[in-house]
C-alpha positions as CSV (number, residue, x, y, z in Angstrom):
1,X,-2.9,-25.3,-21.3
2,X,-2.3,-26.7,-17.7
3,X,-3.8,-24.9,-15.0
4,X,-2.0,-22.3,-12.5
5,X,-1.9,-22.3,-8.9
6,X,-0.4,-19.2,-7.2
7,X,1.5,-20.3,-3.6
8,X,1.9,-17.4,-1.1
9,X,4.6,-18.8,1.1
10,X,5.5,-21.1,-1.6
11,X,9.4,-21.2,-1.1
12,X,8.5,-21.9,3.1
13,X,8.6,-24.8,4.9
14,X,5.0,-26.3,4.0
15,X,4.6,-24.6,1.0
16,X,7.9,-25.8,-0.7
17,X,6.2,-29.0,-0.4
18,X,3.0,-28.2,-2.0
19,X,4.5,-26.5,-5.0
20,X,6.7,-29.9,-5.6
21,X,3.1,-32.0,-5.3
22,X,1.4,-29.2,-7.7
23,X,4.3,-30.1,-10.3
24,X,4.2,-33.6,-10.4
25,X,0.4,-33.3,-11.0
26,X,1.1,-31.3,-14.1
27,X,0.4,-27.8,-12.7
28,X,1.6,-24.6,-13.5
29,X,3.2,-23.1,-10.0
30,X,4.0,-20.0,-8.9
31,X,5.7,-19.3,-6.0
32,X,4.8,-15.9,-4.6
33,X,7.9,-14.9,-2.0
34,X,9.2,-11.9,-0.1
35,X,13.5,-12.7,-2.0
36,X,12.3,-14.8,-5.0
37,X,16.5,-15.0,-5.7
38,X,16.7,-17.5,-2.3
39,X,13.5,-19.6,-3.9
40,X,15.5,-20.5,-7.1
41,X,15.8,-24.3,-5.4
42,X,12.3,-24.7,-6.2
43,X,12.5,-24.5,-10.2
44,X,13.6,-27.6,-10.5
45,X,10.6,-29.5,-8.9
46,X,8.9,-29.4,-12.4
47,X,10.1,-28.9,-16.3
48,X,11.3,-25.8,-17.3
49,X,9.3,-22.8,-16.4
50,X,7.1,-24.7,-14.6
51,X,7.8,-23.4,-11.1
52,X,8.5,-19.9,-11.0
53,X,9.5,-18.2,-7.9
54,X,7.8,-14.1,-8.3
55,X,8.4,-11.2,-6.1
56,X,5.0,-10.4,-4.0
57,X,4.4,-8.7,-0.8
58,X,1.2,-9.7,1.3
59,X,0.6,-6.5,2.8
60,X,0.0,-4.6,-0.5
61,X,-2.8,-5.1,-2.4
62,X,-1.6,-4.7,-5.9
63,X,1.6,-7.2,-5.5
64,X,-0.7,-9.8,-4.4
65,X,-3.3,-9.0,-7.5
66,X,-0.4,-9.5,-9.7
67,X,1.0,-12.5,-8.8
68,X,-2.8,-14.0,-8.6
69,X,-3.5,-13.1,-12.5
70,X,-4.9,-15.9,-14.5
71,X,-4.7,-18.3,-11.4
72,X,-7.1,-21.5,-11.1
73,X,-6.3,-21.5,-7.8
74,X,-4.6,-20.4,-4.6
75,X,-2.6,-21.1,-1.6
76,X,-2.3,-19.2,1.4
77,X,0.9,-20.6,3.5
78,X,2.6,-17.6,5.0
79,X,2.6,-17.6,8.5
80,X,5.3,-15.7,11.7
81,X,6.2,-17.9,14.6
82,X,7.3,-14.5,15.9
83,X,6.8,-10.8,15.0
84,X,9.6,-8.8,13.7
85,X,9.2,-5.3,12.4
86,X,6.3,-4.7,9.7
87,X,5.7,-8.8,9.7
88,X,3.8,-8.3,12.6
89,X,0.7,-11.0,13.5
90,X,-1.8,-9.2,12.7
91,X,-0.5,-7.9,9.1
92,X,0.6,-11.2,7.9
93,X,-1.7,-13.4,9.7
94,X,-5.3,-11.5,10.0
95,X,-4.6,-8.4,6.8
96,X,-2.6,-10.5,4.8
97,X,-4.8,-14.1,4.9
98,X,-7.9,-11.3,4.5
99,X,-5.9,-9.6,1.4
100,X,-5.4,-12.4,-0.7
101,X,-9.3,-14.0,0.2
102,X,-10.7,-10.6,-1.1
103,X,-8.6,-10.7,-4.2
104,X,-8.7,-13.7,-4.7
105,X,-12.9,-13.7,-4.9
106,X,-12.6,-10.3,-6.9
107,X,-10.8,-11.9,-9.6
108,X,-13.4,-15.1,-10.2
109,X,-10.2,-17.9,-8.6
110,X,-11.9,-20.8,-8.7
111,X,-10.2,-22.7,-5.4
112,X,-8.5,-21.4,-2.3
113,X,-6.4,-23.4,0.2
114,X,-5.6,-21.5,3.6
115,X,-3.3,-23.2,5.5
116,X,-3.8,-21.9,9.7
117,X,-2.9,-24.0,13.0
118,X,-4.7,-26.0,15.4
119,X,-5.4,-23.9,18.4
120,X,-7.0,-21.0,16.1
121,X,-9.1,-19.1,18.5
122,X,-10.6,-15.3,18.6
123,X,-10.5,-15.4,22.4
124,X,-7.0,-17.1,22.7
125,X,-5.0,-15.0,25.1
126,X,-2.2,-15.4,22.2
127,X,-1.8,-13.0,19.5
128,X,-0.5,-16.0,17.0
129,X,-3.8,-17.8,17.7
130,X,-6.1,-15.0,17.6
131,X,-4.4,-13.5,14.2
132,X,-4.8,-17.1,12.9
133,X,-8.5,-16.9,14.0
134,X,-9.0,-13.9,12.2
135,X,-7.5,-14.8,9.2
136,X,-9.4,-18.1,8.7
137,X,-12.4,-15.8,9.7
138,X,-11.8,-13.6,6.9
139,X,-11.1,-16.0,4.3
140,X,-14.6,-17.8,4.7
141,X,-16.0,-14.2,4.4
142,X,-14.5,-14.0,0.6
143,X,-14.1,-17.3,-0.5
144,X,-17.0,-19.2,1.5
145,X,-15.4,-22.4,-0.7
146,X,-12.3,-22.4,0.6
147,X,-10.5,-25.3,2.5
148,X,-8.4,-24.2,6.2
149,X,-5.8,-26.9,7.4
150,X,-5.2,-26.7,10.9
151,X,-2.0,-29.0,10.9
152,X,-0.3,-29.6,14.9
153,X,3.5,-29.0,15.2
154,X,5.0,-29.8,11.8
155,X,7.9,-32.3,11.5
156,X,10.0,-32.8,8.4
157,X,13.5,-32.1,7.1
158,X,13.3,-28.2,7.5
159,X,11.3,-27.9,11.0
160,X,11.7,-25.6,13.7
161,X,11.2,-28.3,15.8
162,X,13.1,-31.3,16.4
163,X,16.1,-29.6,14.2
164,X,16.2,-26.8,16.9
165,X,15.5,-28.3,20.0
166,X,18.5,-31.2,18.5
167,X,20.6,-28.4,18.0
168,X,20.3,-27.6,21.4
169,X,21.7,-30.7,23.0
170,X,25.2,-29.9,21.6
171,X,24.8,-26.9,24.3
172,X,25.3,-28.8,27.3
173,X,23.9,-32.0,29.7
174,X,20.0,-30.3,29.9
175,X,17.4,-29.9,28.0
176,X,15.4,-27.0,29.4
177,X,11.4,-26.5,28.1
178,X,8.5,-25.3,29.2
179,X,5.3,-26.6,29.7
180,X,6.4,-29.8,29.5
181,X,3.2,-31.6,30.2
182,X,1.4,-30.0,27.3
183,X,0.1,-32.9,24.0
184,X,1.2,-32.3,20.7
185,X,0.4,-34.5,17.6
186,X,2.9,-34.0,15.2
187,X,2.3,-34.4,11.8
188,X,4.7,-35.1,8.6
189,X,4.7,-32.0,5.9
190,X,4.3,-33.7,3.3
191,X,1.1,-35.3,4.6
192,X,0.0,-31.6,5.0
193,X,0.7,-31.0,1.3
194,X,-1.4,-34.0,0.5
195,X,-4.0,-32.2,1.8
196,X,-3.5,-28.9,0.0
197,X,-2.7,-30.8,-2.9
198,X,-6.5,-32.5,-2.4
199,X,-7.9,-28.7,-1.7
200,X,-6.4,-27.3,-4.8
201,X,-7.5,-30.3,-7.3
202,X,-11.1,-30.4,-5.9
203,X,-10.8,-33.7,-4.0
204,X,-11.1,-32.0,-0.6
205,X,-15.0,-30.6,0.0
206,X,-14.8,-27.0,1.9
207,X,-14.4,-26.5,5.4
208,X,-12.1,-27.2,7.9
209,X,-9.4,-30.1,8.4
210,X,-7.6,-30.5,11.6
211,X,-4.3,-32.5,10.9
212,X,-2.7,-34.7,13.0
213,X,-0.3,-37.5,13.1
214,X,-0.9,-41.2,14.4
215,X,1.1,-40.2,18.2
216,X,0.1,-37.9,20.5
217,X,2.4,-37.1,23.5
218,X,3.6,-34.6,25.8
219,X,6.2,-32.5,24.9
220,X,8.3,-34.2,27.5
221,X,8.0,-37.5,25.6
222,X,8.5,-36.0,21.9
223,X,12.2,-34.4,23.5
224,X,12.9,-38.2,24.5
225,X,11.8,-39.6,21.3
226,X,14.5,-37.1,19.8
227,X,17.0,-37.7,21.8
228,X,16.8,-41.7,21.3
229,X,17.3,-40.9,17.6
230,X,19.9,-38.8,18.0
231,X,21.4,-40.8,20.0
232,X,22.6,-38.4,22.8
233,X,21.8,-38.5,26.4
234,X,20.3,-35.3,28.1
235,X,18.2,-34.4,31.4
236,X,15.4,-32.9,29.8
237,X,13.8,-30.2,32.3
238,X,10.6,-28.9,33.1
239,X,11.3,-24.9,33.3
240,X,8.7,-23.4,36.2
241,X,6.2,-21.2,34.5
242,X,7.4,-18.0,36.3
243,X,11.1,-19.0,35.4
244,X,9.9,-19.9,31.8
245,X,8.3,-16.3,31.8
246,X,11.0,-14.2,33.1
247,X,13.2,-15.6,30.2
248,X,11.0,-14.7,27.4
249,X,10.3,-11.1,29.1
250,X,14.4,-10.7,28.9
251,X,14.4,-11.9,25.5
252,X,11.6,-9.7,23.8
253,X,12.8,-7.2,25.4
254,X,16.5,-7.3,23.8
255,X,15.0,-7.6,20.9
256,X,12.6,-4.5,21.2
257,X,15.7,-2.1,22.7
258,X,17.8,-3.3,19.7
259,X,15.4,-2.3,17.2
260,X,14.7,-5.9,16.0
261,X,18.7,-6.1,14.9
262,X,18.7,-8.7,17.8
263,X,15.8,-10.8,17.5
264,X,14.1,-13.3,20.1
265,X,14.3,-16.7,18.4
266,X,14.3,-18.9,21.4
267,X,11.4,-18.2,23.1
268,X,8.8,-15.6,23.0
269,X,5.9,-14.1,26.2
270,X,3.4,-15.4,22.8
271,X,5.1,-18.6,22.1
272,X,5.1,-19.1,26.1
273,X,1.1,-18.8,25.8
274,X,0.6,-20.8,23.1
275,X,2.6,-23.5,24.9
276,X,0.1,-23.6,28.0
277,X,-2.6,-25.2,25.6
278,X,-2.6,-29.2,24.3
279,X,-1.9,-29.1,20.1
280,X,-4.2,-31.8,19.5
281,X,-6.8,-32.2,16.8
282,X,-10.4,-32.0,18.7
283,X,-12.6,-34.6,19.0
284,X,-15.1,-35.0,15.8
285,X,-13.1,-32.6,13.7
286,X,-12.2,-33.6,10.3
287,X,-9.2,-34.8,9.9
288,X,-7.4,-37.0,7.5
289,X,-9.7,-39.9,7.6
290,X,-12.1,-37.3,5.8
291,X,-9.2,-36.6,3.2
292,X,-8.9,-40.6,2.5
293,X,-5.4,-40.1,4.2
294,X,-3.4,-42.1,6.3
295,X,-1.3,-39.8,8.5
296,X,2.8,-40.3,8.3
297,X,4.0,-41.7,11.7
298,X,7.7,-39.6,13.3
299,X,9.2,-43.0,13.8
300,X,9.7,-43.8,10.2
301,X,11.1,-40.2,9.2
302,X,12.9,-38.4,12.3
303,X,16.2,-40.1,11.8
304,X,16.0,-39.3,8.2
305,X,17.4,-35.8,9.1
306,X,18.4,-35.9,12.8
307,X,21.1,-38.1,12.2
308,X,23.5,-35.0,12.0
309,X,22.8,-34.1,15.2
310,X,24.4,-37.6,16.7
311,X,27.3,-37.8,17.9
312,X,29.0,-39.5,15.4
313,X,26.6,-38.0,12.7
314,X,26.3,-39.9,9.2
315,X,28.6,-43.1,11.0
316,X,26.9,-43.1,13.7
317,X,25.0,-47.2,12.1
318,X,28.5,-47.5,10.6
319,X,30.4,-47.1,14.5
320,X,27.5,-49.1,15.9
321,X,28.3,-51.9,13.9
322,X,32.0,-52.0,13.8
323,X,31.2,-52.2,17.6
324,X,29.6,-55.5,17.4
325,X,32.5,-57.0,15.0
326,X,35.1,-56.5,17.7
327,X,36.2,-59.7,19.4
C-alpha cells in the first residue's frame, strides 16, 4: 500500500501545492482543514480517493490525533497573517505547531515538515514572528528530525501579495506602502512545495532551510515590477512611519469594537512591525542550493496571473499588437 501524509493547512495557499506534488509521487494525501466542503478542488489532484480533504481543528488534541492515524508522515502549513477571534498567533502558530509535534512523536510518524517564515525570532517585537519562533521551537522539541522551511514573501497564483497590492491600483493614481525601503526575496510556491515534497520523501536532511528566490529588492522595487506587468501606471508612495502607524491603530481598532464582524485586512500594528525588518534569507543559511534546487525567478511567472489586473485584462498582448498593425 502507498504511504500517507497528513497536510495541516493542506487546502491553503502552500499546502494546496504540496498535496498536488504528494499525489503525483504516488502518495496517499490527506488534507486536514478547518470547512473540508471548500477543499473539494483538491480531490482531483490524484486518482480517486487519493486526496481526501478531513475535518480537523489544530487547537484540540484529539481532532489532530485523528486525522494523523496511520500517517508516514506530516505537514505542518497553517499559519494567520492576522488574528481573528480564537485563531489567535499564539494558538495556531506556537499551541497548534507544538500540538501536532507532540502527537505527531506520540504516535511513532516517521517524518515531519513544518513550514514557518523567515524572520522567526523569540525576541521579535512582533507577535507573528515570535509565535513562529515558538512553534519551530516546539516542534524540534518533539520531533528533533523534523525539517522547518523559512520561505520569504510567497508569490504564485493565490498570494496575498502582488494579487492584493494589484488590486489596489484599480483604487486610484497612488500606491500607498509602508516601509518602502525594506528587502524582500520572493520566492515561487511551488518551489516551496519542492522542498516539503523533499522533507516528506527523505531527500531533505533535518534542520532548517531558509527559502528564497533569485531577486532581492525593496519593496519599492517589487510594487514597480508589478505594475510594469500589469501594465498600469501608479505613484507608488512611501507612507511616513507615524502615518503608516496611525492607520493600522484605526483599523485594529474597528475590528476589535466590532467584535471581529469587521476585520482589519489591510494593514495591521503586527504586520506594520514585521515590515520594519529586511525578508531576506541570512547569510550561510541553508537554502535551496542545499535542497539541489534552483529557485523559480518572478519574471517568468507574475504575468501568469496578474494579467487580469491590466487594463485591458486577457487582450491586453492582443490590443498591443493590433496597435502595431495600424498604418
Amino acid at each position: 500500500m502507498s504511504k500517507l501524509v497528513t497536510i495541516y493547512g493542506g487546502s491553503g495557499f502552500v499546502g494546496r501545492y504540496i498535496a498536488r506534488r504528494m499525489a503525483r509521487a504516488g502518495w496517499r494525501v490527506r488534507v486536514a482543514v478547518r470547512r473540508p466542503n471548500e477543499a473539494m478542488f483538491v480531490k482531483p489532484y490524484g486518482v480517486v480517493g487519493q486526496v481526501e480533504p478531513v475535518f480537523c481543528n489544530i487547537r484540540d488534541d484529539a481532532s489532530v490525533a485523528a486525522v494523523m492515524q496511520d500517517a508516514d508522515a506530516v505537514v505542518n502549513c497553517v499559519g494567520v497573517l492576522s488574528e481573528r477571534g480564537r485563531n489567535s498567533f499564539d494558538a495556531v502558530q506556537a499551541e497548534g505547531a507544538a500540538r501536532i509535534a507532540r502527537i505527531a512523536a506520540g504516535q511513532g510518524v516517521g517524518r515531519m515538515v513544518h513550514v514557518s517564515a523567515i524572520g522567526a525570532d523569540a525576541e521579535s517585537d512582533s507577535a507573528y514572528s515570535r509565535t513562529k519562533a515558538a512553534g519551530e521551537a516546539a516542534v524540534l522539541e518533539h520531533m528533533p528530525g523534523a525539517v522547518i522551511l523559512r520561505p520569504s514573501i510567497i508569490f504564485g497564483p493565490e498570494d496575498q501579495f502582488f494579487n492584493r497590492f494589484a488590486a489596489m491600483t484599480r483604487m486610484g493614481p497612488f500606491l500607498p506602502i509602508a516601509h518602502a525601503a525594506t528587502r524582500f526575496q520572493p520566492v515561487y510556491v511551488d518551489d516551496v512545495a519542492k522542498a516539503a515534497e523533499l522533507g516528506v520523501t527523505g531527500g531533505a536532511a533535518p534542520g532548517v532551510y531558509e527559502l528564497g528566490g533569485p531577486r532581492v529588492a525593496s519593496f519599492r522595487a517589487l510594487m514597480q515590477t508589478m505594475l510594469e506587468v500589469i501594465q498600469r501606471r501608479r505613484i507608488v508612495i512611501g507612507m511616513p512611519v507615524w502615518v503608516a502607524r496611525i492607520m493600522a491603530g484605526v483599523l485594529d481598532l474597528v475590528q476589535f469594537v466590532s467584535f471581529g464582524l469587521v476585520p482589519n485586512a489591510i494593514l495591521t500594528r503586527d504586520q506594520l512591525r514585521n515590515l520594519a525588518r529586511d525578508n531576506v534569507v541570512d547569510e550561510g543559511a541553508r537554502g535551496f542550493d542545499a535542497l539541489g534546487i534552483v529557485p523559480t525567478a518572478m519574471d517568468s511567472v507574475l504575468p501568469e496571473y496578474l494579467w487580469k489586473f491590466r487594463p485591458a485584462g486577457q487582450y491586453a498582448e492582443l490590443m498591443k499588437s493590433g496597435r502595431r498593425l495600424r498604418p
